[in-house]
PyMOL Python script that loads the backbone (N, CA, C, O; Angstrom):
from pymol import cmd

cmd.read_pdbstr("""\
ATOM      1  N   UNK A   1     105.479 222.431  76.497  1.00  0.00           N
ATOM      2  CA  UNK A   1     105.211 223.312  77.614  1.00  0.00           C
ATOM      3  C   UNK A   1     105.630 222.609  78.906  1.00  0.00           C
ATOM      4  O   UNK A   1     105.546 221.406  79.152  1.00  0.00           O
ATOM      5  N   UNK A   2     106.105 223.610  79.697  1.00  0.00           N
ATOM      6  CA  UNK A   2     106.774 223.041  81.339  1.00  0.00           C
ATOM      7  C   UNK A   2     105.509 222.216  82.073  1.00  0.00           C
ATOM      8  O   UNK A   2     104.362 222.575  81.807  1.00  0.00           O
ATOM      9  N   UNK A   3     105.748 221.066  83.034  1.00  0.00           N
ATOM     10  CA  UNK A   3     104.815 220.547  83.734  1.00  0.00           C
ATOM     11  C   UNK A   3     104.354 221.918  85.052  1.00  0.00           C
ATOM     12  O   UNK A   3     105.035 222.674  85.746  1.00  0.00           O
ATOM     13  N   UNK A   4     102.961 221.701  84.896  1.00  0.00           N
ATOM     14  CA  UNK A   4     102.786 222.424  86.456  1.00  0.00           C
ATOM     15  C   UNK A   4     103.214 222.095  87.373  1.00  0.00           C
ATOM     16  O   UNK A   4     103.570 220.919  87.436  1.00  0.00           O
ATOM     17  N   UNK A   5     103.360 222.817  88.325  1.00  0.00           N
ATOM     18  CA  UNK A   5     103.458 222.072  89.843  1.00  0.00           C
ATOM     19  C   UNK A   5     103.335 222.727  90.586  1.00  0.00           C
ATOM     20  O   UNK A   5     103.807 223.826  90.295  1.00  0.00           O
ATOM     21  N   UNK A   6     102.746 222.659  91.871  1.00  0.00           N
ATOM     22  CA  UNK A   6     101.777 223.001  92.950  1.00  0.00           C
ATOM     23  C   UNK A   6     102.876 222.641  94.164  1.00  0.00           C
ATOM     24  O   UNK A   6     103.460 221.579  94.379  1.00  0.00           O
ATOM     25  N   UNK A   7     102.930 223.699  94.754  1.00  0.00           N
ATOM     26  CA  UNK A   7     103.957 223.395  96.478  1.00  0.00           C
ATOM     27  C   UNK A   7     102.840 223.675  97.487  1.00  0.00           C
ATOM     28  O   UNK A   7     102.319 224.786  97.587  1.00  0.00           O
ATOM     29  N   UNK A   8     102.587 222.893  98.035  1.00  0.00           N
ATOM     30  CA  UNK A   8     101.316 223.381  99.190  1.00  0.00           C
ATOM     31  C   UNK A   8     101.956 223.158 100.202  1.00  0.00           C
ATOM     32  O   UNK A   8     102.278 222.026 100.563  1.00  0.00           O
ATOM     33  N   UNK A   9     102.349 224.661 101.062  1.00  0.00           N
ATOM     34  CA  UNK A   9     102.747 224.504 102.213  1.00  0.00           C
ATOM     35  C   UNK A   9     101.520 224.526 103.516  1.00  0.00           C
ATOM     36  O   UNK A   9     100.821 225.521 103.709  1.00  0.00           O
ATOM     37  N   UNK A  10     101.422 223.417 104.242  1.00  0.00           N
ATOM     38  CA  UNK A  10     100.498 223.493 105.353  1.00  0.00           C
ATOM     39  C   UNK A  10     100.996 223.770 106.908  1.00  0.00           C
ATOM     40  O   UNK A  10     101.681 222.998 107.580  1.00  0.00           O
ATOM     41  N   UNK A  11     100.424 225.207 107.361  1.00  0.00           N
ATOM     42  CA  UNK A  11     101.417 225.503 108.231  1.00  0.00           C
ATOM     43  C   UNK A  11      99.803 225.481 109.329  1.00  0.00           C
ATOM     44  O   UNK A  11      98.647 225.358 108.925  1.00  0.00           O
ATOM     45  N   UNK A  12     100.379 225.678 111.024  1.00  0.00           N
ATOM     46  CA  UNK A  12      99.253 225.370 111.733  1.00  0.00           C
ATOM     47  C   UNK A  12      97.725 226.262 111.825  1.00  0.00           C
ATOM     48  O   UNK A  12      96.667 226.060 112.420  1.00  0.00           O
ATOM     49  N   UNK A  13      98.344 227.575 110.706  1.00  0.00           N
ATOM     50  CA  UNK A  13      97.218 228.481 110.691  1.00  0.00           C
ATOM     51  C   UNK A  13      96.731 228.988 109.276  1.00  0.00           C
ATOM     52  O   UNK A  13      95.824 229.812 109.164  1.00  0.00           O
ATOM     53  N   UNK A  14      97.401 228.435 108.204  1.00  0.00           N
ATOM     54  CA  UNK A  14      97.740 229.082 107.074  1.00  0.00           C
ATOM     55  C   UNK A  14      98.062 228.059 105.938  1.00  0.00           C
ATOM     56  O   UNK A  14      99.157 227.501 105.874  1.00  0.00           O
ATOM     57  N   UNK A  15      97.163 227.866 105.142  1.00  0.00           N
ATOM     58  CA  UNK A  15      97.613 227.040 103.665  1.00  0.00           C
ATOM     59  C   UNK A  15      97.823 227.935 102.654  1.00  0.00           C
ATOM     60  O   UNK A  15      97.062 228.784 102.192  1.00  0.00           O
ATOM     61  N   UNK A  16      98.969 227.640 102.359  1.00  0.00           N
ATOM     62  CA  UNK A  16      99.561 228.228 100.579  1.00  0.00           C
ATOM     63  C   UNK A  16      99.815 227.034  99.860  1.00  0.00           C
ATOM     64  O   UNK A  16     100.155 225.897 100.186  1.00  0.00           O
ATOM     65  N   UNK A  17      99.381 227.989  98.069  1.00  0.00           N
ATOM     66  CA  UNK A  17      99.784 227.076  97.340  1.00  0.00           C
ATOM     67  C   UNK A  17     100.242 227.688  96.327  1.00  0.00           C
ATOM     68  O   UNK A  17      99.465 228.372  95.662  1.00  0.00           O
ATOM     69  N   UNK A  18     101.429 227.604  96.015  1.00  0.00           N
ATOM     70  CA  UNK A  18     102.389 228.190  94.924  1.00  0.00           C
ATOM     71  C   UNK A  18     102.067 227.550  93.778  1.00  0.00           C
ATOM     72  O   UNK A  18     101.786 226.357  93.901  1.00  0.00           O
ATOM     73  N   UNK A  19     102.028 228.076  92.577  1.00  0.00           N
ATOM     74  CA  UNK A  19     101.980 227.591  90.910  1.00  0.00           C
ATOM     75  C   UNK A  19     103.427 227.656  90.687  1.00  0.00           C
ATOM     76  O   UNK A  19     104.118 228.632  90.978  1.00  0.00           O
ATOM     77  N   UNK A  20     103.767 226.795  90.266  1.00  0.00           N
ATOM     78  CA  UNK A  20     104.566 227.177  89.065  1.00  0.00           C
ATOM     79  C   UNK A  20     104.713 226.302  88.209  1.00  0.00           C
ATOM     80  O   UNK A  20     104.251 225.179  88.412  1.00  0.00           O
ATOM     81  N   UNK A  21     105.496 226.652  86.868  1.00  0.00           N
ATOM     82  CA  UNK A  21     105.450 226.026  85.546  1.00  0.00           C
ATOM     83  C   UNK A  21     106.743 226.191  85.016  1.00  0.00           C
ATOM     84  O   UNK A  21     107.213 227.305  84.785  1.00  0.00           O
ATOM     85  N   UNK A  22     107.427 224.977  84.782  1.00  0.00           N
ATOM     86  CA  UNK A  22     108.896 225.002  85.019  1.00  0.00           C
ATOM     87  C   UNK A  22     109.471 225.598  86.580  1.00  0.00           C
ATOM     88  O   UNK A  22     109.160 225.545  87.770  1.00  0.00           O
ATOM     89  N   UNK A  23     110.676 226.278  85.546  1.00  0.00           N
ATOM     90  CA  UNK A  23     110.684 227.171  86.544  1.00  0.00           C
ATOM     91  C   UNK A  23     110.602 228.527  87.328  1.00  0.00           C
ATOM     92  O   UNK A  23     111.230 228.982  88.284  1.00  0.00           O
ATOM     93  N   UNK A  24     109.387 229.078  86.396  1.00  0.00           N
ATOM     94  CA  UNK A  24     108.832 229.998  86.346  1.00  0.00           C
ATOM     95  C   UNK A  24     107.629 230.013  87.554  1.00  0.00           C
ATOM     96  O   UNK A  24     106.832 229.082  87.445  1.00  0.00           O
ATOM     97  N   UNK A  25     107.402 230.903  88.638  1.00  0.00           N
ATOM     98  CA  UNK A  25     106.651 231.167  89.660  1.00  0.00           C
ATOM     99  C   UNK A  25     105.769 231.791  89.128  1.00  0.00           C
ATOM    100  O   UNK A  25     106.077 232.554  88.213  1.00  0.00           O
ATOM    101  N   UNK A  26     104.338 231.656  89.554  1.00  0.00           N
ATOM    102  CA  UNK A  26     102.777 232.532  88.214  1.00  0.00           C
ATOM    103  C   UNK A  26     102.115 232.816  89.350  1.00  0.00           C
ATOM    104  O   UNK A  26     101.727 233.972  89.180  1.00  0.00           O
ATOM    105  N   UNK A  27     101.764 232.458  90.381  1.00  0.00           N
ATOM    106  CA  UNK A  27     100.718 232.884  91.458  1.00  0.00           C
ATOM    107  C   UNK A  27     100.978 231.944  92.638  1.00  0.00           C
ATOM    108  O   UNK A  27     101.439 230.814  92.480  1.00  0.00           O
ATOM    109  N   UNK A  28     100.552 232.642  94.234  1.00  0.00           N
ATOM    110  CA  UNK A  28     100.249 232.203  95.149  1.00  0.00           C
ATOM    111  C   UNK A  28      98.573 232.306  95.891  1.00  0.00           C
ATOM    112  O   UNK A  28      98.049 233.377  96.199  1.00  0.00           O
ATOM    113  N   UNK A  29      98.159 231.428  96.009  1.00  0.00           N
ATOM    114  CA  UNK A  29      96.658 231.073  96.847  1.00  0.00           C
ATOM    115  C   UNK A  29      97.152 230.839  98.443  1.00  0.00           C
ATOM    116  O   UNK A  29      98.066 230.099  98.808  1.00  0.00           O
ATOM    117  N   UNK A  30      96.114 231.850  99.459  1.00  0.00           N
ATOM    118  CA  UNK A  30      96.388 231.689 100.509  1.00  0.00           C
ATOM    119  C   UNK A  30      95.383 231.308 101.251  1.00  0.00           C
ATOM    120  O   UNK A  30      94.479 232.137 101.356  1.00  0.00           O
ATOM    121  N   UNK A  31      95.250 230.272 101.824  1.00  0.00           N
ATOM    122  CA  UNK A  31      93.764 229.817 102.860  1.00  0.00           C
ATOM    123  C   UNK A  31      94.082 230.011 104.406  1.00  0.00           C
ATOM    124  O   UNK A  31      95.207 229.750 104.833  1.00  0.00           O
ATOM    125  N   UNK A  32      93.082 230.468 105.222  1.00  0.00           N
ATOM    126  CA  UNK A  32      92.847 230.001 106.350  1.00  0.00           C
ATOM    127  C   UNK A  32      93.051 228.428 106.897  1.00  0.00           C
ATOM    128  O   UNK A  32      92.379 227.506 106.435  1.00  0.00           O
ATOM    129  N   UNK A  33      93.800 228.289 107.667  1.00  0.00           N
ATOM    130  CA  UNK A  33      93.505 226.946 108.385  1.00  0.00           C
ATOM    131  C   UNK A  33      92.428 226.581 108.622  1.00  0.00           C
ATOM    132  O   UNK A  33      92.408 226.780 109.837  1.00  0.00           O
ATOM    133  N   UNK A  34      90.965 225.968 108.245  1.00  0.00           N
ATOM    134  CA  UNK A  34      89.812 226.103 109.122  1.00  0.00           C
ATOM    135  C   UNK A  34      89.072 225.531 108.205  1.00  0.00           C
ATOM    136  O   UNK A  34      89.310 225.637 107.002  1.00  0.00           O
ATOM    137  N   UNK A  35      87.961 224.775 108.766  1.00  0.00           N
ATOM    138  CA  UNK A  35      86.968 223.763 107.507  1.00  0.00           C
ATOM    139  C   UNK A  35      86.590 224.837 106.787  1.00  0.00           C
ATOM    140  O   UNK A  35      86.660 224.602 105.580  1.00  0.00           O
ATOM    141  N   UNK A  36      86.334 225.583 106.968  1.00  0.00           N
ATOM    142  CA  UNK A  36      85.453 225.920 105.804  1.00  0.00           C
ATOM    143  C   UNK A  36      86.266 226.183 104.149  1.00  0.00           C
ATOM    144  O   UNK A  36      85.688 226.086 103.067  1.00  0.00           O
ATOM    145  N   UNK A  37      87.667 226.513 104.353  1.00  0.00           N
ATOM    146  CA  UNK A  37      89.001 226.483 103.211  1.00  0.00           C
ATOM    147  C   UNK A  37      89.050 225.335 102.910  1.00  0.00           C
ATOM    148  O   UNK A  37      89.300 225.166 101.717  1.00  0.00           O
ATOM    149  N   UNK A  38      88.829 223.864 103.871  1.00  0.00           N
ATOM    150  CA  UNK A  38      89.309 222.690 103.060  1.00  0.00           C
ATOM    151  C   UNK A  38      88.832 222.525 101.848  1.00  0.00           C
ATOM    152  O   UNK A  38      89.613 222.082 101.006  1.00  0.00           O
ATOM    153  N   UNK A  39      87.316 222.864 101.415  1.00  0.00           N
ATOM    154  CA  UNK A  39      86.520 222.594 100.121  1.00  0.00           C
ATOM    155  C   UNK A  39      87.444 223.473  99.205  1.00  0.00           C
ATOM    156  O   UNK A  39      88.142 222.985  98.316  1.00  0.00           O
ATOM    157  N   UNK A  40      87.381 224.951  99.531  1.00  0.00           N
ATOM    158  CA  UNK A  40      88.157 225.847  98.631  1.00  0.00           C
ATOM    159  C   UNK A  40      89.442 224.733  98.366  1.00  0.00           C
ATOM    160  O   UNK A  40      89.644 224.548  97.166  1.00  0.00           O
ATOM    161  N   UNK A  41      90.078 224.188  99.019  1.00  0.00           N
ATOM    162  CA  UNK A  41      91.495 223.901  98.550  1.00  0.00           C
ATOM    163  C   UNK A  41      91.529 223.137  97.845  1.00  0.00           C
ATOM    164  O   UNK A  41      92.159 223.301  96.800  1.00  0.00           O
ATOM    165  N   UNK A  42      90.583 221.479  98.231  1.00  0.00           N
ATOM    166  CA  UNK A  42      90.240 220.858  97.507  1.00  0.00           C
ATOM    167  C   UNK A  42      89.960 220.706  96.141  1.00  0.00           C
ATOM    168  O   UNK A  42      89.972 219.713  95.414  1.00  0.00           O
ATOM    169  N   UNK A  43      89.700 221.907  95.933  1.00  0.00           N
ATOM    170  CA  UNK A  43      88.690 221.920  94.346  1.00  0.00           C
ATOM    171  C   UNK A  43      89.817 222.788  93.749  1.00  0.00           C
ATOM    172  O   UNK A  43      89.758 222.902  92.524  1.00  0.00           O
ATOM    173  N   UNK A  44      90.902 223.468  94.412  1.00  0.00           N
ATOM    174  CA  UNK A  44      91.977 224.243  94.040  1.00  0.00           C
ATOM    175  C   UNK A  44      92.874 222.776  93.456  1.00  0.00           C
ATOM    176  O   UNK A  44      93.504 222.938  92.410  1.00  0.00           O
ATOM    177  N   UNK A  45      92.904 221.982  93.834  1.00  0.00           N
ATOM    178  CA  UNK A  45      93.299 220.683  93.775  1.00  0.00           C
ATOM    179  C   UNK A  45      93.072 219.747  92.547  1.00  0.00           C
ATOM    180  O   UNK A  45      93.775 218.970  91.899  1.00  0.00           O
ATOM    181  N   UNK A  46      91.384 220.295  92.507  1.00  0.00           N
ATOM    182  CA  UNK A  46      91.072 218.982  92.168  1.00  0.00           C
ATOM    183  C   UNK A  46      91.295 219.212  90.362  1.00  0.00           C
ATOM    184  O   UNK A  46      91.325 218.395  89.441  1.00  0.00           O
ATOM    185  N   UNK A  47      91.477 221.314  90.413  1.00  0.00           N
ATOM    186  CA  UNK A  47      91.490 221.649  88.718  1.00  0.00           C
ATOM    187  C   UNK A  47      92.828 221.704  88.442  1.00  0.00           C
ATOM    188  O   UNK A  47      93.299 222.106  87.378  1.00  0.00           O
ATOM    189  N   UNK A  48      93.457 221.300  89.395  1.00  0.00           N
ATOM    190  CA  UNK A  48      95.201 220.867  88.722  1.00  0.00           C
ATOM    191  C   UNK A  48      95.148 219.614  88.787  1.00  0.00           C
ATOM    192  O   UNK A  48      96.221 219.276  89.285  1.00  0.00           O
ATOM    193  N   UNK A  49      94.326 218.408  88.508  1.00  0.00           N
ATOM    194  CA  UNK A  49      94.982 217.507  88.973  1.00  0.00           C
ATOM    195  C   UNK A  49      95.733 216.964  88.110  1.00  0.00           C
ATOM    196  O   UNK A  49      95.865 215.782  88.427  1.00  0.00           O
ATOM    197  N   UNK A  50      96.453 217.271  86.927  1.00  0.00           N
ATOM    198  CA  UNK A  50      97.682 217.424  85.771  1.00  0.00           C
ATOM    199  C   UNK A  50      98.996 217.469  86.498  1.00  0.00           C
ATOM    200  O   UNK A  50     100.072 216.954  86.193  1.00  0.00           O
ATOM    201  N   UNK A  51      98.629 218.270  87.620  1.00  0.00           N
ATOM    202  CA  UNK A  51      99.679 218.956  88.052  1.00  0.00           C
ATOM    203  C   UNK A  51     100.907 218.087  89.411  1.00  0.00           C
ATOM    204  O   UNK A  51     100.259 217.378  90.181  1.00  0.00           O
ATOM    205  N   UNK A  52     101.971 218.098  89.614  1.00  0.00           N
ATOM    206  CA  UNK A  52     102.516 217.385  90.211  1.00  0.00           C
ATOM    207  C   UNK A  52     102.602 218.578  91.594  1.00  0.00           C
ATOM    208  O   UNK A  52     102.905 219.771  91.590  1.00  0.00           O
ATOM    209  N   UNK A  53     102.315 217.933  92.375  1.00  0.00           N
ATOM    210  CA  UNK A  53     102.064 218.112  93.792  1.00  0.00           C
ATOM    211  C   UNK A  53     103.292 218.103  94.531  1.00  0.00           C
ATOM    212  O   UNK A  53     104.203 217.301  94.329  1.00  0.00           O
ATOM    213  N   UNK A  54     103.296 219.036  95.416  1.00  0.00           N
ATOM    214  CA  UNK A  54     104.956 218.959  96.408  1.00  0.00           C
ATOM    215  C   UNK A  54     104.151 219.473  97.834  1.00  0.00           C
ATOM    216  O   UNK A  54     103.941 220.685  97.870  1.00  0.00           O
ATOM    217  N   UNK A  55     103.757 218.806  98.817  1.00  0.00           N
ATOM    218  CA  UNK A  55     103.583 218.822 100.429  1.00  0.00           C
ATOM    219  C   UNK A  55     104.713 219.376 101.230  1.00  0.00           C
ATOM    220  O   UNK A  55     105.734 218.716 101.422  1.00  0.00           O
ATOM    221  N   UNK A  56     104.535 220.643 101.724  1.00  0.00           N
ATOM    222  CA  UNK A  56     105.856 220.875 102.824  1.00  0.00           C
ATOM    223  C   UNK A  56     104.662 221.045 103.869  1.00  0.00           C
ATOM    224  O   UNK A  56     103.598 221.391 103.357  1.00  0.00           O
ATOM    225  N   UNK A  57     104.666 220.855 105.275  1.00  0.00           N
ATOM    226  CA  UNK A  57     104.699 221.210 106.547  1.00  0.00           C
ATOM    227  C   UNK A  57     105.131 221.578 107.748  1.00  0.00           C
ATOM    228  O   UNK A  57     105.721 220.919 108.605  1.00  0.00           O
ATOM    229  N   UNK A  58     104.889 222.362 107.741  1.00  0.00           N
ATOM    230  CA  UNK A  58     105.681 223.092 109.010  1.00  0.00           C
ATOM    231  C   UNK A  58     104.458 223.495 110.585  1.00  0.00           C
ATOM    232  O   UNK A  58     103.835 224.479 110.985  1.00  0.00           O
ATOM    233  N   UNK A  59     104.617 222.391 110.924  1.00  0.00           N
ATOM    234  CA  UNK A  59     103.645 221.777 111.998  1.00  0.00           C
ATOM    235  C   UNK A  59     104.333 220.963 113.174  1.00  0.00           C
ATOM    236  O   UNK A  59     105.006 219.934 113.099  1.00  0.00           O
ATOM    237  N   UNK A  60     103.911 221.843 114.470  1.00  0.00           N
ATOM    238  CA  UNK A  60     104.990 220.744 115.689  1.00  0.00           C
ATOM    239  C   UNK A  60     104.101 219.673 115.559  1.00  0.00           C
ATOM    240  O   UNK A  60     102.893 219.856 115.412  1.00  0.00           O
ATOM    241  N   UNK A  61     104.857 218.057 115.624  1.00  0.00           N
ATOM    242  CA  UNK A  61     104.575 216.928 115.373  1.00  0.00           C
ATOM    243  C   UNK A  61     105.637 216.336 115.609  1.00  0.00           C
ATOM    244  O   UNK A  61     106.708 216.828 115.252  1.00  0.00           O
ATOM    245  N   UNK A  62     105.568 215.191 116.241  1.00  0.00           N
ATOM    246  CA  UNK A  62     106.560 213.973 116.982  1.00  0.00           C
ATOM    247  C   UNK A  62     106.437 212.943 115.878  1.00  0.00           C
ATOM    248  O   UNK A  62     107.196 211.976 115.800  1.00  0.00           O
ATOM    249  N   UNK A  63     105.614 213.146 115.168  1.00  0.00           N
ATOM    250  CA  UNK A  63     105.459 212.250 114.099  1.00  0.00           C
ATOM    251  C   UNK A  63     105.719 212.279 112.863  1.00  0.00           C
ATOM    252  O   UNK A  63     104.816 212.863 112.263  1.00  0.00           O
ATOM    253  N   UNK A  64     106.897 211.763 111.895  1.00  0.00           N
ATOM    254  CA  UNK A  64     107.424 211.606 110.499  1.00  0.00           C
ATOM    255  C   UNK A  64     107.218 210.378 109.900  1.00  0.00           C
ATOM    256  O   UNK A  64     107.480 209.219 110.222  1.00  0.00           O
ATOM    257  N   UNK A  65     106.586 211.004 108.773  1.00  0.00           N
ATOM    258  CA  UNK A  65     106.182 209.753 108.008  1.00  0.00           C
ATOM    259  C   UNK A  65     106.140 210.098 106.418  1.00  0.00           C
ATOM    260  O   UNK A  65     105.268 210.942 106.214  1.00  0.00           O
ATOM    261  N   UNK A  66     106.653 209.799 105.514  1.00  0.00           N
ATOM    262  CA  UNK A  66     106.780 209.915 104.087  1.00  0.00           C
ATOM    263  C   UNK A  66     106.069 208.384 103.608  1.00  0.00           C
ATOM    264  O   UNK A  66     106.260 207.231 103.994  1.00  0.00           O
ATOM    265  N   UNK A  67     105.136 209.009 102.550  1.00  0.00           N
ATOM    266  CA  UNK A  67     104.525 207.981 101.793  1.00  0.00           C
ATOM    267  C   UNK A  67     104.792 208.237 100.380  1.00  0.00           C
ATOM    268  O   UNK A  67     104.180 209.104  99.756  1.00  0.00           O
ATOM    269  N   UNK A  68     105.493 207.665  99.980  1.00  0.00           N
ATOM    270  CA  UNK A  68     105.901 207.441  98.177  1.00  0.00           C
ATOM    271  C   UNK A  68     105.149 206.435  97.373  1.00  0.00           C
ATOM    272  O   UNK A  68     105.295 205.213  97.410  1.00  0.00           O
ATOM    273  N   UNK A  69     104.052 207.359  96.400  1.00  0.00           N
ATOM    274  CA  UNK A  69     102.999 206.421  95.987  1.00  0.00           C
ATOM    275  C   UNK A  69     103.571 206.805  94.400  1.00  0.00           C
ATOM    276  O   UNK A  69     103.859 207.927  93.984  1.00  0.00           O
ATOM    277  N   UNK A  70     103.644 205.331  93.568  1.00  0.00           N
ATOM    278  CA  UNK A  70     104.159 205.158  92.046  1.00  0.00           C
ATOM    279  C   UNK A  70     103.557 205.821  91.461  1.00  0.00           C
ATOM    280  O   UNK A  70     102.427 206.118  91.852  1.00  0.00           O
ATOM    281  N   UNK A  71     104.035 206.281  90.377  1.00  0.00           N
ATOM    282  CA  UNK A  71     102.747 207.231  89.190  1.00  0.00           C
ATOM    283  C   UNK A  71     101.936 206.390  88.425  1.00  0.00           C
ATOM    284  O   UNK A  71     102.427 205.607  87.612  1.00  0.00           O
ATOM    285  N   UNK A  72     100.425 206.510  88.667  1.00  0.00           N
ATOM    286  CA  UNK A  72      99.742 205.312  88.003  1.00  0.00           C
ATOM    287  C   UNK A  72      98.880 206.063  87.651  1.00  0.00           C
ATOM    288  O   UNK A  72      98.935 207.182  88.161  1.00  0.00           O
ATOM    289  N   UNK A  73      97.842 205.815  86.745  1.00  0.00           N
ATOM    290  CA  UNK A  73      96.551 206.820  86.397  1.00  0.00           C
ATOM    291  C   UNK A  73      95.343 205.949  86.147  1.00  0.00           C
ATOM    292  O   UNK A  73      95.411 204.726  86.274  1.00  0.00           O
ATOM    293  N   UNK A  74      94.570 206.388  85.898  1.00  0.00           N
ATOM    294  CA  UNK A  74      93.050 206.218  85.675  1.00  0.00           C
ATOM    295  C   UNK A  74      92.196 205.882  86.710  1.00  0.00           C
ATOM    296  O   UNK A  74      91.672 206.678  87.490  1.00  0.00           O
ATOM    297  N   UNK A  75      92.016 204.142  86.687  1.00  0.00           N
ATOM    298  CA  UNK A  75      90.764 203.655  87.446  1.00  0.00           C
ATOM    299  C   UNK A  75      92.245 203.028  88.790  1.00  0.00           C
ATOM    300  O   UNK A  75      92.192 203.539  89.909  1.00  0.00           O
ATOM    301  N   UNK A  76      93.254 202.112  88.536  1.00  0.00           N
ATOM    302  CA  UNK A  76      94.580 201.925  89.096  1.00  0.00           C
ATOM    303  C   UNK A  76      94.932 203.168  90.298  1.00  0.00           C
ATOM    304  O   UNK A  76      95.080 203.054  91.515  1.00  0.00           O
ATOM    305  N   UNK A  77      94.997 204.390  89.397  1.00  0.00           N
ATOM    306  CA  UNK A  77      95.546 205.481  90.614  1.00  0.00           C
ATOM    307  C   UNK A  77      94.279 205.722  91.699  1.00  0.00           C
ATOM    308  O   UNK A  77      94.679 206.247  92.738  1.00  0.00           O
ATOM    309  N   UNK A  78      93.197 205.514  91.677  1.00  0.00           N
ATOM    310  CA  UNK A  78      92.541 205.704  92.621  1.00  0.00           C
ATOM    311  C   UNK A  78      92.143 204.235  93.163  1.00  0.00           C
ATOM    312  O   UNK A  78      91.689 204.173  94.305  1.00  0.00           O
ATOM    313  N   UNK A  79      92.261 203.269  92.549  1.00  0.00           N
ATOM    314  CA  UNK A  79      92.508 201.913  93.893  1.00  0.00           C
ATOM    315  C   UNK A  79      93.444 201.951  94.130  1.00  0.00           C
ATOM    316  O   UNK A  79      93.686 200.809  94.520  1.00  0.00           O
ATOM    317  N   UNK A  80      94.346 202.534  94.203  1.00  0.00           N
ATOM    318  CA  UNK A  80      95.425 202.819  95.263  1.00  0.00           C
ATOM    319  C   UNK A  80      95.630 203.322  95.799  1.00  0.00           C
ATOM    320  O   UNK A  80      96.311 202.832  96.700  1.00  0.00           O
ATOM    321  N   UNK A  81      95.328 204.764  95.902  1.00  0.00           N
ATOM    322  CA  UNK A  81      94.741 205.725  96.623  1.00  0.00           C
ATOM    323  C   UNK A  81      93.725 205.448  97.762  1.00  0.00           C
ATOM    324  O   UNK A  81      93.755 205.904  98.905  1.00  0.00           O
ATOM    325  N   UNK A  82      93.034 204.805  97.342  1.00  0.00           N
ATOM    326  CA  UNK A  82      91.909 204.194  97.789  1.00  0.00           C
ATOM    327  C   UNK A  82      92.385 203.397  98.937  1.00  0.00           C
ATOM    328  O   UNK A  82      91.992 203.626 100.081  1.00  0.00           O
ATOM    329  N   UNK A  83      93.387 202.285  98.590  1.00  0.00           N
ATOM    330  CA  UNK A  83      94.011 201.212  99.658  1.00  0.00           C
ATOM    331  C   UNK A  83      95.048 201.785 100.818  1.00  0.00           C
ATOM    332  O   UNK A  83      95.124 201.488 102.010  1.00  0.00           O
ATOM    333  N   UNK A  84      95.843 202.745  99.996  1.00  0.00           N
ATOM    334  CA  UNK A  84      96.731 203.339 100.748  1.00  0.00           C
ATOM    335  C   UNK A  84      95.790 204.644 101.977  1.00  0.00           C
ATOM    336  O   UNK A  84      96.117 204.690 103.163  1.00  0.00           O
ATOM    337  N   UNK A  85      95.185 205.142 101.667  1.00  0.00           N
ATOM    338  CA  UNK A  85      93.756 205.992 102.521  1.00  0.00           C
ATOM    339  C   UNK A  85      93.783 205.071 103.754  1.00  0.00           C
ATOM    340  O   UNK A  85      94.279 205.193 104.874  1.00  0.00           O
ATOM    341  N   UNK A  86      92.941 203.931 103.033  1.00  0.00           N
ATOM    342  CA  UNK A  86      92.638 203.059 104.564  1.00  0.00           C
ATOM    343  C   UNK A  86      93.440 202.770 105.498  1.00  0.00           C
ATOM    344  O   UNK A  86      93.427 203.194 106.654  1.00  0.00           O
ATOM    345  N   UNK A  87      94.318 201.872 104.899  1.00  0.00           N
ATOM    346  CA  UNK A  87      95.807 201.229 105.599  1.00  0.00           C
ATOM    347  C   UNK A  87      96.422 203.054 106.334  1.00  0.00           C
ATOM    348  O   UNK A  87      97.359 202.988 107.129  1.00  0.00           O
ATOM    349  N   UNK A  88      95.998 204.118 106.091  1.00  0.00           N
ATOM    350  CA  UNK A  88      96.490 205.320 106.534  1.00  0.00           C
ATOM    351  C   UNK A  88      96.578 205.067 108.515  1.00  0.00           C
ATOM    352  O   UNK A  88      95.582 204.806 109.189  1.00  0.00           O
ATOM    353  N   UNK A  89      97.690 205.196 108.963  1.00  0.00           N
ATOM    354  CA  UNK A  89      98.208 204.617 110.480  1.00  0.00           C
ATOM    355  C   UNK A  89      96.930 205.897 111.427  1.00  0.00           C
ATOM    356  O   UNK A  89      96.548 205.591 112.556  1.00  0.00           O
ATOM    357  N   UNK A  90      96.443 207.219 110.765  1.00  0.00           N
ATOM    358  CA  UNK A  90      95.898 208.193 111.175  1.00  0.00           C
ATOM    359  C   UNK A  90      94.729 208.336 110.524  1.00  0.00           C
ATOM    360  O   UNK A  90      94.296 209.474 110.342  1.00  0.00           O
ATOM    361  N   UNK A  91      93.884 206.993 109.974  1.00  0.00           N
ATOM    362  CA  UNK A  91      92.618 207.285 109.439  1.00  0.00           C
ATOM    363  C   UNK A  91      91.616 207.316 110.200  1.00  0.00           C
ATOM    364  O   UNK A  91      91.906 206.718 111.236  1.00  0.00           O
ATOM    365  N   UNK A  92      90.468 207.749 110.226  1.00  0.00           N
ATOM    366  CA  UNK A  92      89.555 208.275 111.031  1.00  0.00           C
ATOM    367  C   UNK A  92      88.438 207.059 110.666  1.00  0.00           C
ATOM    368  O   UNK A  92      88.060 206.764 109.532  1.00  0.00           O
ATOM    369  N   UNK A  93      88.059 206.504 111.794  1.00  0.00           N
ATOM    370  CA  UNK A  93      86.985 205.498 112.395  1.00  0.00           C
ATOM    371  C   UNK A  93      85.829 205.846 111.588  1.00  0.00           C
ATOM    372  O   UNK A  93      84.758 205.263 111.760  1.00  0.00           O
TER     373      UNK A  93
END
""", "prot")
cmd.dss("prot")
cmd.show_as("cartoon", "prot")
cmd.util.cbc("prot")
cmd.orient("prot")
């Protein structure tokens, strides 16, 4: 069977997140920009997490930055996650 994969576009008012499997398109999820969607998305997140992830944004920002993190799993993918979070140039105090 095709890998999932998840395109989450984050735009300044509006989160989508496309399914698809191969290359077959199955559904779109649409959120509000606004805390109270982050949990919804999150947990939209957290029941693919099988699934390979693709980030687009379309957000005015002076700022570009790509982070390419290795494919690692278990207890490994989240101390790294973990390290890379902190060391984040925009982490919150």
């Amino acid at each position: 069977m095709a890998q999932l994969q998840l395109v989450v576009l984050l735009r300044h008012d509006q989160w989508l997140v496309a399914h698809f499997r191969g290359a077959q398109y199955h559904a779109l999820r649409e959120f509000s920009a606004n805390a109270e969607n982050q949990l919804l998305l999150l947990n939209l997140l957290k029941q693919h997490a099988e699934a390979n992830l693709y980030f687009i944004t379309d957000i005015a920002d002076e700022h570009y930055h790509v982070e390419v993190l290795p494919a690692v799993s278990g207890a490994a993918r989240k101390q790294l996650l973990a390290r890379r979070l902190a060391a984040w140039p925009f982490a919150q105090e």
